[in-house]
Every structure is written in C-alpha cells, then in structure tokens.
VOZA-802825 format. One record per residue (C-alpha): z, y, x; chain; residue in three letters. Coordinates in pm, whole numbers, plus 50000, padded with zeros to 5 digits. Example, Ala and Ser with C-alpha at 12.3 -4.5 7.8 and 13.67 -1.06 7.14 Angstrom:
BEGIN
<site z="50780" y="49550" x="51230" c="A" r="Ala"/>
<site z="50714" y="49894" x="51367" c="A" r="Ser"/>
END
This chain:
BEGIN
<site z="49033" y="15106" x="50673" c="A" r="Unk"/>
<site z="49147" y="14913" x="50332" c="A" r="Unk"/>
<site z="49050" y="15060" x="50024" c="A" r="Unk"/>
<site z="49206" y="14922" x="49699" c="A" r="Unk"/>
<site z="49089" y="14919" x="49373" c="A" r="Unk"/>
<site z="49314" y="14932" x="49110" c="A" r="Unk"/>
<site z="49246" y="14713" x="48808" c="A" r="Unk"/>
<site z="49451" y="14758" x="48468" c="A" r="Unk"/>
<site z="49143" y="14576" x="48261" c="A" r="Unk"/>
<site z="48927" y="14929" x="48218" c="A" r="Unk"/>
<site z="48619" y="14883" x="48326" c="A" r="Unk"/>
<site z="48325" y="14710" x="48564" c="A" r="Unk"/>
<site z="48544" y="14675" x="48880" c="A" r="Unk"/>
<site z="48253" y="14446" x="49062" c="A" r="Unk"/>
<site z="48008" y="14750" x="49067" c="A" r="Unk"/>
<site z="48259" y="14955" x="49208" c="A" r="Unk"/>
<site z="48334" y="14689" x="49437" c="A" r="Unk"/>
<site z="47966" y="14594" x="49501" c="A" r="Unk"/>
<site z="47889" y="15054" x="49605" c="A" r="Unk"/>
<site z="48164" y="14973" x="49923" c="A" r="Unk"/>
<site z="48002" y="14679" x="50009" c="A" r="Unk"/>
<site z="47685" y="14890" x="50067" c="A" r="Unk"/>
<site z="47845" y="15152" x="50258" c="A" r="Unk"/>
<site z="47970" y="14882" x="50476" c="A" r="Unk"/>
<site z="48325" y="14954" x="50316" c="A" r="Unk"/>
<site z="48629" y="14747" x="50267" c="A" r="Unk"/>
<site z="48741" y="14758" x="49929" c="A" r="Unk"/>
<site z="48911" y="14496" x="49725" c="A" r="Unk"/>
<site z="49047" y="14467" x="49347" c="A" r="Unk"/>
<site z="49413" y="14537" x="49358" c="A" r="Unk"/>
<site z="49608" y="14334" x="49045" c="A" r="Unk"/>
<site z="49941" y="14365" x="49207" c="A" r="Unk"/>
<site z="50083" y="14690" x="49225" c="A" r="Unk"/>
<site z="50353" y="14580" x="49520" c="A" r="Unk"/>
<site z="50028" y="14572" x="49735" c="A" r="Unk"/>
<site z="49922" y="14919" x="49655" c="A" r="Unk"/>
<site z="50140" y="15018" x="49949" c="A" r="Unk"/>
<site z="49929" y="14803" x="50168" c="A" r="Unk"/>
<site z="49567" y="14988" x="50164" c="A" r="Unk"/>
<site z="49474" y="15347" x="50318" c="A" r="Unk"/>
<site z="49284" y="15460" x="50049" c="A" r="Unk"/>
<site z="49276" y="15411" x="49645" c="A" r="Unk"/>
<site z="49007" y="15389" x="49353" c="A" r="Unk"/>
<site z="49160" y="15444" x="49013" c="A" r="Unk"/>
<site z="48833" y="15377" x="48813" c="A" r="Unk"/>
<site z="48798" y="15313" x="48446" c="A" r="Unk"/>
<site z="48606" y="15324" x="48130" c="A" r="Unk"/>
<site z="48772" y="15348" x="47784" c="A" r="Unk"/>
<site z="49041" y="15500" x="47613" c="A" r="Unk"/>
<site z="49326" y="15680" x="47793" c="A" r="Unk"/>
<site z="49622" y="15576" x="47549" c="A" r="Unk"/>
<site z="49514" y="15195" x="47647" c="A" r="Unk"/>
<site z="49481" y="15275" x="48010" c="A" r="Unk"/>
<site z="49768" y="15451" x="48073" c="A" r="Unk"/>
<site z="50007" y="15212" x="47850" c="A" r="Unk"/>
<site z="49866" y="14941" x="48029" c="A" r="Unk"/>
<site z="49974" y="15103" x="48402" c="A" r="Unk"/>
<site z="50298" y="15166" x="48260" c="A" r="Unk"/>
<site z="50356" y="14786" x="48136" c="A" r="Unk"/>
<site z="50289" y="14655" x="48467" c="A" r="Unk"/>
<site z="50488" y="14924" x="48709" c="A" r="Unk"/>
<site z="50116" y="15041" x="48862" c="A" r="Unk"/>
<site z="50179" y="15369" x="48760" c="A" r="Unk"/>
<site z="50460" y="15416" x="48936" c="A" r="Unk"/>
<site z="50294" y="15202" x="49256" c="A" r="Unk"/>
<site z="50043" y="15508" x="49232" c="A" r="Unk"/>
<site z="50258" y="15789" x="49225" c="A" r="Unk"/>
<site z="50463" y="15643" x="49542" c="A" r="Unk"/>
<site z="50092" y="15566" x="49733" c="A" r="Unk"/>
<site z="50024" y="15906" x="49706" c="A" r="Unk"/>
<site z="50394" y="16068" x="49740" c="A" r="Unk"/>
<site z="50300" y="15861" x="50113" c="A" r="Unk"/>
<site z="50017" y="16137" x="50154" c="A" r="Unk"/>
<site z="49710" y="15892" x="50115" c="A" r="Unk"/>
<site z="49436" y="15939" x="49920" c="A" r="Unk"/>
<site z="49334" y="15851" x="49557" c="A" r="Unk"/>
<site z="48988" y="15902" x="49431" c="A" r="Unk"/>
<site z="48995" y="15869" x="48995" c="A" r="Unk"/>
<site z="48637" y="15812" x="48880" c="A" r="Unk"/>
<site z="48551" y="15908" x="48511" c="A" r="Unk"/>
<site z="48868" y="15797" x="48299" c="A" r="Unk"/>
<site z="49054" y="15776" x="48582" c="A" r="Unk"/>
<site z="48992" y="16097" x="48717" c="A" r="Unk"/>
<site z="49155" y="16203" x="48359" c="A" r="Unk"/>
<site z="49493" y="15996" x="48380" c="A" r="Unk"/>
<site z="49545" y="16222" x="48672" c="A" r="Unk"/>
<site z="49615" y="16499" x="48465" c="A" r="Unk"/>
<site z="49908" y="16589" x="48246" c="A" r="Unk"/>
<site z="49802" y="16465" x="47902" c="A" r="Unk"/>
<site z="49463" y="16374" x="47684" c="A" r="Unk"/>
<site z="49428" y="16441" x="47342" c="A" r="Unk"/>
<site z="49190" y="16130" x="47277" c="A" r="Unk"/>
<site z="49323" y="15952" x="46977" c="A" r="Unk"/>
<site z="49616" y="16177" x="46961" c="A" r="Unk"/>
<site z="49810" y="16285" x="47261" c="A" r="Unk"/>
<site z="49916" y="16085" x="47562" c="A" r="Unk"/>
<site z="50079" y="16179" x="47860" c="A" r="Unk"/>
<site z="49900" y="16110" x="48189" c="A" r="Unk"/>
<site z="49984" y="16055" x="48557" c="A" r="Unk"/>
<site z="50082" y="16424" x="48607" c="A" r="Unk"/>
<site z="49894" y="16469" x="48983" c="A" r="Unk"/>
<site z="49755" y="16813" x="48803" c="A" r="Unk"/>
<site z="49842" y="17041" x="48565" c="A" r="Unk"/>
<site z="49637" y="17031" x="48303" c="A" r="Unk"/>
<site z="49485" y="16874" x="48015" c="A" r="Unk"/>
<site z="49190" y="16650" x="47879" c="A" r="Unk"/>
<site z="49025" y="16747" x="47544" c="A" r="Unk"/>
<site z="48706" y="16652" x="47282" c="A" r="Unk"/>
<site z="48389" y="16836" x="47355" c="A" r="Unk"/>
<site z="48347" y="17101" x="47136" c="A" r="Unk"/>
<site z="48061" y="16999" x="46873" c="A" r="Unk"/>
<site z="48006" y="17377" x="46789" c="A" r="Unk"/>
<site z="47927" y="17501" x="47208" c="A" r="Unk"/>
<site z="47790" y="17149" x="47264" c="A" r="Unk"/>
<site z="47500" y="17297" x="47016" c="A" r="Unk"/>
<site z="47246" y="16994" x="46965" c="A" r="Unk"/>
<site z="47363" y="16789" x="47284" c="A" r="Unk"/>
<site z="47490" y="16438" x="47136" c="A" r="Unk"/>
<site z="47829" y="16328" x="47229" c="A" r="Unk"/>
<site z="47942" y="16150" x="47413" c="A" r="Unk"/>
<site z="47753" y="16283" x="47733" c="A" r="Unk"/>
<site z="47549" y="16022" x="47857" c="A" r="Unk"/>
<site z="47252" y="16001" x="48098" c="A" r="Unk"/>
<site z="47199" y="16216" x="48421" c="A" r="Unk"/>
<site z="47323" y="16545" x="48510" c="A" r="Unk"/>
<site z="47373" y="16802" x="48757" c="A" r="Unk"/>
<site z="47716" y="16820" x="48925" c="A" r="Unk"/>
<site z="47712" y="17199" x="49089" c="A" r="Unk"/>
<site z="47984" y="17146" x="49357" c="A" r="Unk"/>
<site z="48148" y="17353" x="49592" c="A" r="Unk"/>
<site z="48207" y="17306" x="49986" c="A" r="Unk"/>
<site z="48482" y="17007" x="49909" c="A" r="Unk"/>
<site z="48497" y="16722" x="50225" c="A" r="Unk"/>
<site z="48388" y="16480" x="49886" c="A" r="Unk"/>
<site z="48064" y="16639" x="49850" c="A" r="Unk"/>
<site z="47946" y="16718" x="50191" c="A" r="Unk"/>
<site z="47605" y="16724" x="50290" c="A" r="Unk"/>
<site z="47525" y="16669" x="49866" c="A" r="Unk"/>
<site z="47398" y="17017" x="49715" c="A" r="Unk"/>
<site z="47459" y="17000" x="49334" c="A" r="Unk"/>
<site z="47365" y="16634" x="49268" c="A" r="Unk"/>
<site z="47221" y="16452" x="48957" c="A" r="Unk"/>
<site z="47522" y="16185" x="48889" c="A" r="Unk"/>
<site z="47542" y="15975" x="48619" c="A" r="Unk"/>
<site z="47795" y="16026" x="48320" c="A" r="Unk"/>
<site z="47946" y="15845" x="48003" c="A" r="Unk"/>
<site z="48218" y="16057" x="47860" c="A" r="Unk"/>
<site z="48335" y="16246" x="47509" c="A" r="Unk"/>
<site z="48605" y="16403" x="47696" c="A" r="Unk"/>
<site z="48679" y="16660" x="47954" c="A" r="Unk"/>
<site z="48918" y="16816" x="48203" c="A" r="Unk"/>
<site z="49078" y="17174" x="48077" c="A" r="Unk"/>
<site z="49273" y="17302" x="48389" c="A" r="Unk"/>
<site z="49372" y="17614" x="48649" c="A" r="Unk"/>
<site z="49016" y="17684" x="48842" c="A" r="Unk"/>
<site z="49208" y="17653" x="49190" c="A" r="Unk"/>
<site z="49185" y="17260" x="49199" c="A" r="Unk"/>
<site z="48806" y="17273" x="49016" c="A" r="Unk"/>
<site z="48567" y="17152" x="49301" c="A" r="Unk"/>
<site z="48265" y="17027" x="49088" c="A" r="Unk"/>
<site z="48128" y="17180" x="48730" c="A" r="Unk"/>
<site z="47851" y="17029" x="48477" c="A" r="Unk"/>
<site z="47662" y="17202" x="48216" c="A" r="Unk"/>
<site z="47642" y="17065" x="47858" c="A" r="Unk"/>
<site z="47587" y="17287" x="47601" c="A" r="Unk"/>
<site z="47876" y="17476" x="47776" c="A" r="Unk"/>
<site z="48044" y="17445" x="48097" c="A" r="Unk"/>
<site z="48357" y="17179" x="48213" c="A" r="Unk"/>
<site z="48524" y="17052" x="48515" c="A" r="Unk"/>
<site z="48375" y="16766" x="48685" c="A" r="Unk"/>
<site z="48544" y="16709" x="48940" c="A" r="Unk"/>
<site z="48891" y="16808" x="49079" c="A" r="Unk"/>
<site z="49119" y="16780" x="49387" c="A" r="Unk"/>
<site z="49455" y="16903" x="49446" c="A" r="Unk"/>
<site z="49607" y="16766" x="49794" c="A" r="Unk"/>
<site z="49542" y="16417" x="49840" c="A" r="Unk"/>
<site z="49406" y="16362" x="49446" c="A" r="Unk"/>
<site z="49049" y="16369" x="49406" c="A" r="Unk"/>
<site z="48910" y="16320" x="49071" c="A" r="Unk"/>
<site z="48507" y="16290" x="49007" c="A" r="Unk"/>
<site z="48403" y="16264" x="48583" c="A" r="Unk"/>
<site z="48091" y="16064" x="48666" c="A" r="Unk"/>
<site z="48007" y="15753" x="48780" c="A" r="Unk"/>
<site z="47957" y="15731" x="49217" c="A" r="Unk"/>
<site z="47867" y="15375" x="49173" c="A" r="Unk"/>
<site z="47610" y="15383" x="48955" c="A" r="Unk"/>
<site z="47501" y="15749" x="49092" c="A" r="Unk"/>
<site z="47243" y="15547" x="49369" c="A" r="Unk"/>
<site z="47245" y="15742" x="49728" c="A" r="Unk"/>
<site z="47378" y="16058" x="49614" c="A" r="Unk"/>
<site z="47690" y="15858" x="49474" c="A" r="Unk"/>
<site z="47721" y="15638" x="49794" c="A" r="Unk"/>
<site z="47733" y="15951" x="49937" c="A" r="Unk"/>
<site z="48078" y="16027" x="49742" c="A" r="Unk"/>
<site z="48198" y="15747" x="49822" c="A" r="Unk"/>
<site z="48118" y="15770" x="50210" c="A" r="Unk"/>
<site z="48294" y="16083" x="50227" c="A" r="Unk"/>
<site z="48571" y="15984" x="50052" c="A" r="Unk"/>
<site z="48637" y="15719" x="50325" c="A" r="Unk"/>
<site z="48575" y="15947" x="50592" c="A" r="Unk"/>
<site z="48853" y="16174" x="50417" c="A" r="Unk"/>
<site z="49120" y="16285" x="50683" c="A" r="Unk"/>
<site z="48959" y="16130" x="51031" c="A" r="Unk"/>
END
C-alpha cells in the first residue's frame, strides 16, 4: 500500500507525513504529478487560500493527475482546504472554481448565526459523524480545526457535521472522494484513527 501526498506548496506536509509514519503507513510527498498514477491511495492536504491552491494545481497539470487517479476508482482523502477544492467553487476572495468531485459550494461563516464565536474556527471541536468506513469505531470525535470557510452542499454525500454557532458539513464522501474539514494529523489518536481507516478503505 503507497499513499501519496500531494504537495502544491499549501501547507505542513511533514506532519502529515510524520501521522503515517505512526500508523506504520507508507506515505510519501508527491511533487510530480506523472507519479500520482503510481500510489493506491491519495492525501490532498492544505492550508491557505483556495484561489492560490487551486491556480497552483492547474499550473503544474496536478489537477488533472487527480481527476484521472480517481477516474481509476482509487481513493482521495482532502483534509481541511483540500477537502474544499473538491467541490465545485469557493467564494474566498471572490469566486474560484474547484476540482468538481461534488456538487456544491464553499462559503464565509456567517458572522450573524456564528453569534459571539470568533472566526476563523479554531481550537477543538466535536465532529458528530455518521456510520462512514472513515469514522469507524470513532463516536463523534473532538478534532482539531483552523478554518473561516465551509462546505454548502446536497445532505446525501454529508458524512460528518460540527456545531459553531450554527451547523456545517465537516466532512463529505461521494464514491471514492472523501473530504474531512479538520485536521487528522494533528487530531492525536482519534485522528490516527481517520487516517487508519482511510487506508484500510476497500480491503
């Protein structure tokens, strides 16, 4: 089992690395997209804005190296920002079109239903998830997020919700796509545990 991680300069990809390594997984940083073909199972992780990240997979062909990996039927796992460039478009710093895996769209918290909560969300929270292969044996765990935005889409490919002043998606799947809003990797065991089942995925 090869996991690859796809770096397009968004984020801490050692930590991300460093959570395999102590599942006793295989992961490496993937900087070439030809060699996206070559691993079972993909991490699109990622911190910062989407119009950067998604420009940035355009300018060097990953995006389309992504689409084909999964188009093949394996599985991609997008973790905070890049669980949002696998939907249609994000309105952060006007609108950008995304990877297009779901329908849907990524938006601002709303200041007025976020009531006194600060934004962005930062710190621990509860994810309350359904019966999803990603979260089993995990009953609504306390992950850690750092986010302003949020997934708006159909409830049929919502496997995880969070409460912050109101509710949002936190997590997604549709298919082979998996998408989780928090951070797995710096989540301790209950994040490991994410990340466990999502190599187990399809044995």
């Amino acid at each position: 089992m090869k996991i690859g991680i796809v770096d397009y300069n968004m984020g801490n990809l050692a930590s991300v690395k460093n959570a395999f390594k102590k599942i006793g997984a295989n992961a490496e940083i993937v900087k070439n997209p030809e060699n996206i073909k070559n691993y079972d199972k993909l991490i699109l992780p990622g911190v910062g804005a989407f119009g950067d990240a998604i420009k940035h997979l355009k300018s060097t062909g990953m995006d389309e190296a992504i689409k084909e990996f999964v188009k093949s039927g394996k599985y991609l796992l997008g973790v905070c920002l890049g669980m949002q460039l696998l939907f249609e478009k994000s309105e952060e710093f006007g609108e950008n079109k995304g990877l297009g895996f779901i329908k849907g769209e990524v938006v601002y918290f709303d200041k007025q239903r976020v009531g006194e909560h600060k934004i962005p969300h930062m710190g621990w929270n509860k994810l309350f998830n359904n019966n999803s292969p990603l979260f089993k044996e995990l009953n609504n765990p306390y992950l850690y997020f750092v986010h302003s935005l949020h997934a708006v889409c159909d409830e049929k490919y919502v496997i995880g919700k969070t409460i912050y002043g109101y509710e949002f998606v936190s997590a997604v799947n549709k298919d082979n796509v998996f998408g989780i809003q928090p951070h797995p990797e710096k989540s301790h065991n209950e994040g490991l545990k994410i990340l466990k089942n999502f190599v187990k995925l399809g044995e």
